[in-house]
LOBA-778262 format. One record per residue (C-alpha): z, x, y; residue in three letters. Coordinates in steps of 0.001 Angstrom, whole numbers, plus 500000, padded with zeros to 6 digits. Layout:
BEGIN
+--------+--------+--------+---------+
:      Z :      X :      Y : residuo :
+--------+--------+--------+---------+
:      Z :      X :      Y :     ALA :
...
+--------+--------+--------+---------+
***
This chain:
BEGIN
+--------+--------+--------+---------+
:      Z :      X :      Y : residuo :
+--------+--------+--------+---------+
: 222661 : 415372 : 825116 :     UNK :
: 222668 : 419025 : 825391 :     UNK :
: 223448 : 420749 : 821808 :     UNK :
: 227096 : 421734 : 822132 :     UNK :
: 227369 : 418171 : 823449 :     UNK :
: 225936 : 416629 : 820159 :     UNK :
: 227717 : 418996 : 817900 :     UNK :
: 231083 : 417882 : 819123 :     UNK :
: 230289 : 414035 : 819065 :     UNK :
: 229582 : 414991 : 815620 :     UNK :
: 232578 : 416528 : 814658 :     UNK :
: 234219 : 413440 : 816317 :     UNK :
: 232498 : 411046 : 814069 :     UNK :
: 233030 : 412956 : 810789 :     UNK :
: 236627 : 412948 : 811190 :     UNK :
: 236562 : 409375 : 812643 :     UNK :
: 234483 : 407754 : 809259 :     UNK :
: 236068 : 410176 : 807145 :     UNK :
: 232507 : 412014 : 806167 :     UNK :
: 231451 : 414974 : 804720 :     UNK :
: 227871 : 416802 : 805966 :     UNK :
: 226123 : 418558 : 802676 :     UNK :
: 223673 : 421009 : 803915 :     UNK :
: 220855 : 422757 : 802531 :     UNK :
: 220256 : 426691 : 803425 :     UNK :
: 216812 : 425237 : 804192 :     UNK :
: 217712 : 423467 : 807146 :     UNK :
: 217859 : 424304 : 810932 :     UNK :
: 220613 : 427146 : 811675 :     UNK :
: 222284 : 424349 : 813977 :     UNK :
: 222565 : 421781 : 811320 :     UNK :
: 223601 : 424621 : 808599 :     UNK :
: 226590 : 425687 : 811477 :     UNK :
: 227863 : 422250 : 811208 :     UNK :
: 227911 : 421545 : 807566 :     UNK :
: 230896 : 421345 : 805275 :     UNK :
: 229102 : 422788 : 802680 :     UNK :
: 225998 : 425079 : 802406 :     UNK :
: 223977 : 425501 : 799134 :     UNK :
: 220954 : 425359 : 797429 :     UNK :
: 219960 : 422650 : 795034 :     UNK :
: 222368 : 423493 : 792226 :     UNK :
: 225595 : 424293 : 794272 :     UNK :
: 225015 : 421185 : 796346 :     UNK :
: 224643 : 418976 : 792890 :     UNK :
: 228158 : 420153 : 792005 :     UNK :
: 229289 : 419521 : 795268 :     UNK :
: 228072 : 415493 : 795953 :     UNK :
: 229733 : 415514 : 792440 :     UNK :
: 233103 : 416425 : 793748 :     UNK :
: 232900 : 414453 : 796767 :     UNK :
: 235967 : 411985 : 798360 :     UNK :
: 234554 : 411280 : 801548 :     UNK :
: 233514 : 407679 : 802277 :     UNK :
: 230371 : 408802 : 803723 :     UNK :
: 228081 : 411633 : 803054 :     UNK :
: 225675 : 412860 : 805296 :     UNK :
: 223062 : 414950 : 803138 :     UNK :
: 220869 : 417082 : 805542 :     UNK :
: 218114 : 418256 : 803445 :     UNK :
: 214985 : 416090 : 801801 :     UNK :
: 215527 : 412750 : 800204 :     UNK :
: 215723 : 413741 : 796382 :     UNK :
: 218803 : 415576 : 797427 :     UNK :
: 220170 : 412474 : 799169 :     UNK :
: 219497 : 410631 : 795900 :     UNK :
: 221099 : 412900 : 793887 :     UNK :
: 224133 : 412665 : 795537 :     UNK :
: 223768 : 408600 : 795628 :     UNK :
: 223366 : 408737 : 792104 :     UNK :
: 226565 : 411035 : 791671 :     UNK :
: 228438 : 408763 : 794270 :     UNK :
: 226974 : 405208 : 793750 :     UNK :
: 230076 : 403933 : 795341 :     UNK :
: 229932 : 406044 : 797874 :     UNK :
: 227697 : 405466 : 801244 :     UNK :
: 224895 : 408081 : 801201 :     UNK :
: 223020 : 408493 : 804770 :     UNK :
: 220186 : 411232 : 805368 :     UNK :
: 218994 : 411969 : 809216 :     UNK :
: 215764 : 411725 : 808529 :     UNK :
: 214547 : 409306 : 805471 :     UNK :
: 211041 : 410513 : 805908 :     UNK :
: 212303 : 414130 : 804880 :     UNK :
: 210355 : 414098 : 801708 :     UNK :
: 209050 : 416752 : 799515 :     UNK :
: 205759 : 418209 : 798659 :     UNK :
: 206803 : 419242 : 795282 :     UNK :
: 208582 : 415659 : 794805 :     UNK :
: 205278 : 413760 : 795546 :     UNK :
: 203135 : 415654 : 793444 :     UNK :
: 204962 : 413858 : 790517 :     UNK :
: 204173 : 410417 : 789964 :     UNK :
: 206877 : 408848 : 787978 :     UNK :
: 204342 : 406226 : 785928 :     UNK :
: 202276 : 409314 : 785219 :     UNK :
: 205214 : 411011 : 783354 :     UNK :
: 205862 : 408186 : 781663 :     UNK :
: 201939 : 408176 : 780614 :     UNK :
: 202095 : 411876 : 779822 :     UNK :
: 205605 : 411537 : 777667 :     UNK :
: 204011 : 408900 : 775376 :     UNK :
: 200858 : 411301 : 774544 :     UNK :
: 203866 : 414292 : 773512 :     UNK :
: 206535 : 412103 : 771689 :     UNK :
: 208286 : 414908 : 770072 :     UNK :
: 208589 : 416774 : 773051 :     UNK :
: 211828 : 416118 : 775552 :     UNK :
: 211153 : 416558 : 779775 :     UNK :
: 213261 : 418836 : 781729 :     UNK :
: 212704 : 418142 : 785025 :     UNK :
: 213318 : 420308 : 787919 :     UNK :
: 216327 : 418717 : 790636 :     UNK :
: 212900 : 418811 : 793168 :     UNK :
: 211995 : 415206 : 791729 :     UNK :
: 212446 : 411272 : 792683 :     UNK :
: 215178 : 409555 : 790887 :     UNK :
: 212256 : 407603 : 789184 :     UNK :
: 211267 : 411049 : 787627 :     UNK :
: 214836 : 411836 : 786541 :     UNK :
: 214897 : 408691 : 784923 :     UNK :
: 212290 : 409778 : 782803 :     UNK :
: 213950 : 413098 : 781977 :     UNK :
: 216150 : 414267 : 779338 :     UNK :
: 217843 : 416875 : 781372 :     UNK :
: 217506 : 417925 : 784781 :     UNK :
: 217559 : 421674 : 786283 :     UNK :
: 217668 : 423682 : 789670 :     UNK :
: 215654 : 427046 : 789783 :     UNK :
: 219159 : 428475 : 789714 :     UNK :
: 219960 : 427111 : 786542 :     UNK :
: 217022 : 426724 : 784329 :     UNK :
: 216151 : 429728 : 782633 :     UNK :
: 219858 : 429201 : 780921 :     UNK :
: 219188 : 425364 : 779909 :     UNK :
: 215865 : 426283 : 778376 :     UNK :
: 217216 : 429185 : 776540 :     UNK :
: 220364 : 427415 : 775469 :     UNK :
: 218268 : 424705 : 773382 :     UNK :
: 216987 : 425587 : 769984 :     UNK :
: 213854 : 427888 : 769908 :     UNK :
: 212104 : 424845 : 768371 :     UNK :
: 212564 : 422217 : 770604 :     UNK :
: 209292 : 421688 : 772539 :     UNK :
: 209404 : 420692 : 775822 :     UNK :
: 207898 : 419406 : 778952 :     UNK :
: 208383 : 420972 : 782206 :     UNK :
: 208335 : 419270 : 785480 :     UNK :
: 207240 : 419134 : 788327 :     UNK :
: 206617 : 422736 : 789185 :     UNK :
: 204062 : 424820 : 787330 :     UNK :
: 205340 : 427960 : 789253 :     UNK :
: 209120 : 427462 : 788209 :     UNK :
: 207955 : 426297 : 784573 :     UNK :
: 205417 : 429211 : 784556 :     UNK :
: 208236 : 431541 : 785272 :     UNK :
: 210762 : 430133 : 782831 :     UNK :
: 208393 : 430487 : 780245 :     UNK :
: 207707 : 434533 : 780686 :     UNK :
: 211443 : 434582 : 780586 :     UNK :
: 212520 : 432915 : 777320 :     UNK :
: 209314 : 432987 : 775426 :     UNK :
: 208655 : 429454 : 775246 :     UNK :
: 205431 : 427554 : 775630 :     UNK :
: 206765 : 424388 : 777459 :     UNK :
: 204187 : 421900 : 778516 :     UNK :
: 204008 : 422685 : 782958 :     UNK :
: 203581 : 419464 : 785146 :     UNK :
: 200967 : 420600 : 787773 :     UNK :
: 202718 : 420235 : 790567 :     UNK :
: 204115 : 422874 : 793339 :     UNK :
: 206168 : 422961 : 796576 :     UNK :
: 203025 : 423920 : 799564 :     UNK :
: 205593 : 426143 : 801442 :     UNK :
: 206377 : 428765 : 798389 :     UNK :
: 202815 : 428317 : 796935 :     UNK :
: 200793 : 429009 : 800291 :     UNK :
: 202185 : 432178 : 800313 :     UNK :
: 199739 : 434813 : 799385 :     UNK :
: 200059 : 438097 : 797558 :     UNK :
: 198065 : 439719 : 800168 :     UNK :
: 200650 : 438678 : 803254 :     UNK :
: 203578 : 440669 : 801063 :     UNK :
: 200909 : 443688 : 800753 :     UNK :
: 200065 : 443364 : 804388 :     UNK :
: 203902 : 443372 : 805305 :     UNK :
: 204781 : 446433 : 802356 :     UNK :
: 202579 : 448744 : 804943 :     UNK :
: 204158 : 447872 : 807804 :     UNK :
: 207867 : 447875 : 805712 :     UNK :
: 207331 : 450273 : 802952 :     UNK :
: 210794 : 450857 : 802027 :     UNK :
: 211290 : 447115 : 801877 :     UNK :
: 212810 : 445566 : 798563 :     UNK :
: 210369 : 442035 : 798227 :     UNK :
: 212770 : 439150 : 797109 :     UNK :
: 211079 : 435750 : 796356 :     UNK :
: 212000 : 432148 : 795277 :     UNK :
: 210409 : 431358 : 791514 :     UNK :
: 208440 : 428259 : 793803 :     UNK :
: 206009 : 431325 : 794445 :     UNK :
: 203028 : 431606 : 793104 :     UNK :
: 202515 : 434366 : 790430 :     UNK :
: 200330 : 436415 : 791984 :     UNK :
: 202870 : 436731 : 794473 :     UNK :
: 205842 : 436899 : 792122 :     UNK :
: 204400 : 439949 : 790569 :     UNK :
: 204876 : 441811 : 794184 :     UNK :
: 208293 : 441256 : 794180 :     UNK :
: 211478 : 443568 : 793217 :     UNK :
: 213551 : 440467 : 792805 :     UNK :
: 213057 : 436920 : 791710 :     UNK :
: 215717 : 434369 : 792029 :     UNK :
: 217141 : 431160 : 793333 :     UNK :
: 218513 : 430360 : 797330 :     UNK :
: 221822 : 431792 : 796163 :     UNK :
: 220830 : 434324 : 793612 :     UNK :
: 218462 : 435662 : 796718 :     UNK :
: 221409 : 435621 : 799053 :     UNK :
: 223416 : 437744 : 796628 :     UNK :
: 221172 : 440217 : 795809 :     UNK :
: 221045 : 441012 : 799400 :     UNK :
: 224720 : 440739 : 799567 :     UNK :
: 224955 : 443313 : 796668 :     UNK :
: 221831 : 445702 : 797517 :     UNK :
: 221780 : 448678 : 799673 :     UNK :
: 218345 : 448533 : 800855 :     UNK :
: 218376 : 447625 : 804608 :     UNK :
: 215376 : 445314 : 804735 :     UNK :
: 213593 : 442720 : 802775 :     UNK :
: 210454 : 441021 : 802804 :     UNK :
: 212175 : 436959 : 802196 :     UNK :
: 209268 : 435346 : 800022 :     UNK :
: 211037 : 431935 : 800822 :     UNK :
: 211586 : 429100 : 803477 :     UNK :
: 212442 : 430326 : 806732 :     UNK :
: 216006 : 428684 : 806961 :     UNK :
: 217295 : 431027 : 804808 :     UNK :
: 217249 : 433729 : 806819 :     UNK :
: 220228 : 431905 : 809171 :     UNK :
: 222795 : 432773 : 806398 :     UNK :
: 221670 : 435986 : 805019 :     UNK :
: 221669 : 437351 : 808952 :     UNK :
: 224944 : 435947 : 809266 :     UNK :
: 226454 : 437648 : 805844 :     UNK :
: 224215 : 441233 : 806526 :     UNK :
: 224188 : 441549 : 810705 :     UNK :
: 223696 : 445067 : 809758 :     UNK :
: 220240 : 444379 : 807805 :     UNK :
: 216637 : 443362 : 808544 :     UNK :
: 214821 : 440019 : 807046 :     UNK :
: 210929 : 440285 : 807836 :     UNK :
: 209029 : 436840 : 806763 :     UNK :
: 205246 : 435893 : 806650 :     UNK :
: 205782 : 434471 : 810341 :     UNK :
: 206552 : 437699 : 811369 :     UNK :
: 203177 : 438690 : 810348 :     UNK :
: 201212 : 435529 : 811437 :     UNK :
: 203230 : 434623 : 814709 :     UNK :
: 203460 : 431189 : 812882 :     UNK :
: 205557 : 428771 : 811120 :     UNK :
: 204043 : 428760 : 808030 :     UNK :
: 207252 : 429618 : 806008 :     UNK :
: 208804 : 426338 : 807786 :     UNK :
: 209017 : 423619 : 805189 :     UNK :
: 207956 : 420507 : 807406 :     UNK :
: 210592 : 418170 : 805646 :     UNK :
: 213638 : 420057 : 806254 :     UNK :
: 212852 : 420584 : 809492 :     UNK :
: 212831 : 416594 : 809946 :     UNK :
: 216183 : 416281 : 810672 :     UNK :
: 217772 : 417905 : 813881 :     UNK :
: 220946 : 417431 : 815355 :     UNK :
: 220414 : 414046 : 817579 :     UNK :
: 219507 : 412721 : 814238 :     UNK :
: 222643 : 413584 : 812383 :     UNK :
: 224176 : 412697 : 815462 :     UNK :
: 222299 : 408774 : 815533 :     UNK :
: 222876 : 408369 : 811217 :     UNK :
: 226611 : 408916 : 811811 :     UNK :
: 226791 : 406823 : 814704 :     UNK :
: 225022 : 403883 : 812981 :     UNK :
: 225391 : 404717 : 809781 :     UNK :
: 221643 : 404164 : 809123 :     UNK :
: 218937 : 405961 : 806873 :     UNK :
: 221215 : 404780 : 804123 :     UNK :
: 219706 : 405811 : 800482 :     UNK :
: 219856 : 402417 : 798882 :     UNK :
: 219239 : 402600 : 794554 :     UNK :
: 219279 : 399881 : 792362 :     UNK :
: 222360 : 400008 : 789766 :     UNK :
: 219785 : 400189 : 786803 :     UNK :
: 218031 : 403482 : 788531 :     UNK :
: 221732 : 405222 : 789647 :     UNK :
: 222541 : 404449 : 785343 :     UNK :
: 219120 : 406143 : 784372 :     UNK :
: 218992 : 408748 : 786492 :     UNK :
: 222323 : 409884 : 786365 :     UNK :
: 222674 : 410831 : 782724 :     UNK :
: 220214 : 413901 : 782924 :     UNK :
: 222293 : 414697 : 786558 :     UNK :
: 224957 : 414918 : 784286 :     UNK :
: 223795 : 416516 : 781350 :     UNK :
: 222561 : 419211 : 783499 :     UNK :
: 225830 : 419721 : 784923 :     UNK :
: 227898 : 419462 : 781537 :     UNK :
: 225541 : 422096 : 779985 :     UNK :
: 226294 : 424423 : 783688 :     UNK :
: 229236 : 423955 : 783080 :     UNK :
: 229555 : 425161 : 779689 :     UNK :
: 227341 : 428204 : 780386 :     UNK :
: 229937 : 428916 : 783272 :     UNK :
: 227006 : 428826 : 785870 :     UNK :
: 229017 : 428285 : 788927 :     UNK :
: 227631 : 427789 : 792386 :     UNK :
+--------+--------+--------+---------+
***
């Protein structure tokens, strides 16, 4: 089927089943065109949290499917691709947490949303890049703390409330593959660009940047700047909304300098319309959790959005 083609059968079926499509500004512009709701990690958190529909279709990775599961266990929970994984997920092991907990046992784990459920179920509260550098400074200054899985994220958190929280090594390969040197390279070619760059990035390349800041803080600061172009330290998907909300503005990415796709995050890309398309239809790639792990998982979920919440951080 040609695109338009899918896109309506689509629309078709979500009435029909009485679903809801959850998208992530990570995923192909198609996908993000056809969504109900667009977000980043946080936003979309809040949103599975709100949801009526008997189905929801999460097109993203499969931590963000599971979050949603474990905010709707009642609910059926289908992703288009259930080999959408994440780099940044993997890289924490959730019996090695466990291991690493027991050697720190006055220390609680904040763990970033970018985790299995197994990992959440280890955590004490859970975070999005959005929202983290407000839950770590809203606990008392001496409440030590493990941070995981990203050691960029952590790393940045840290600089920005003083802390020394324990970092998980772990990173996401998209944000941490990009180099300082490409956003040099590209600041001669766009000098009077303003550098804006998801806290995934490495620090080398974090110090380079004007801005640092979440999917949706990014896509604000664009909103609210006057600078006409921006160097997007980020993955690539992003640029679909922030052309859409600035047609008058220029995004320039590392693929613009490397004729590549190396700002493409492999798992998001998984899923593609005849996919969302073939989930619907069948209702298969269902995210199936035991009760038990939807229980111990959930409770950080929710502590992270009670404390949100209270620090009125609304997405």
């Amino acid at each position: 089927m040609q695109q338009q083609e899918l896109s309506s059968k689509i629309k078709q079926l979500k009435k029909e089943k009485n679903a809801i499509i959850l998208g992530h500004y990570y995923q192909r512009a198609e996908i993000q065109d056809l969504s109900d709701y667009i977000g980043d990690s946080l936003a979309l958190a809040q949103q599975a949290a709100q949801a009526t529909a008997d189905i929801i279709v999460f097109c993203g990775v499969h931590f963000m499917a599971e979050t949603a599961k474990i905010l709707n266990p009642s609910r059926k929970v289908l992703i288009p691709d259930m080999q959408a994984s994440c780099s940044l997920a993997e890289s924490c092991d959730a019996e090695e947490l466990a291991k690493f907990k027991s050697q720190h046992p006055d220390h609680i784990v904040i763990s970033y949303i970018n985790c299995s459920a197994a990992v959440k179920a280890q955590s004490d509260i859970i975070c999005t890049s959005g929202n983290a550098e407000k839950i770590v400074a809203s606990l008392p200054a001496e409440q030590k703390i493990i941070f995981a899985p990203d050691r960029n994220l952590g790393s940045v958190i840290n600089k920005l409330t003083g802390r020394n929280m324990l970092l998980w090594d772990g990173t996401c390969y998209v944000h941490n593959d990009m180099q300082a040197s490409m956003v040099q390279q590209l600041k001669q070619l766009y000098p009077e660009a303003k550098v804006i760059a998801h806290p995934e990035c490495n620090p080398e390349l974090l110090n380079e940047a004007d801005f640092i800041g979440s999917t949706k803080a990014m896509l604000n600061y664009v909103k609210q700047n006057t600078c006409s172009q921006y160097i997007v330290a980020t993955e690539s998907g992003i640029i679909h909304q922030m052309q859409k909300e600035n047609p008058n503005k220029q995004f320039i990415t590392f693929a613009d300098l490397r004729n590549c796709a190396c700002d493409d995050c492999k798992y998001m890309k998984l899923n593609t319309l005849e996919k969302l398309y073939n989930c619907l239809e069948t209702e298969s790639s269902e995210i199936i959790m035991s009760p038990q792990m939807i229980e111990s998982a959930r409770k950080p979920i929710e502590k992270m959005l009670e404390i949100s919440k209270k620090l009125g951080i609304i997405r």
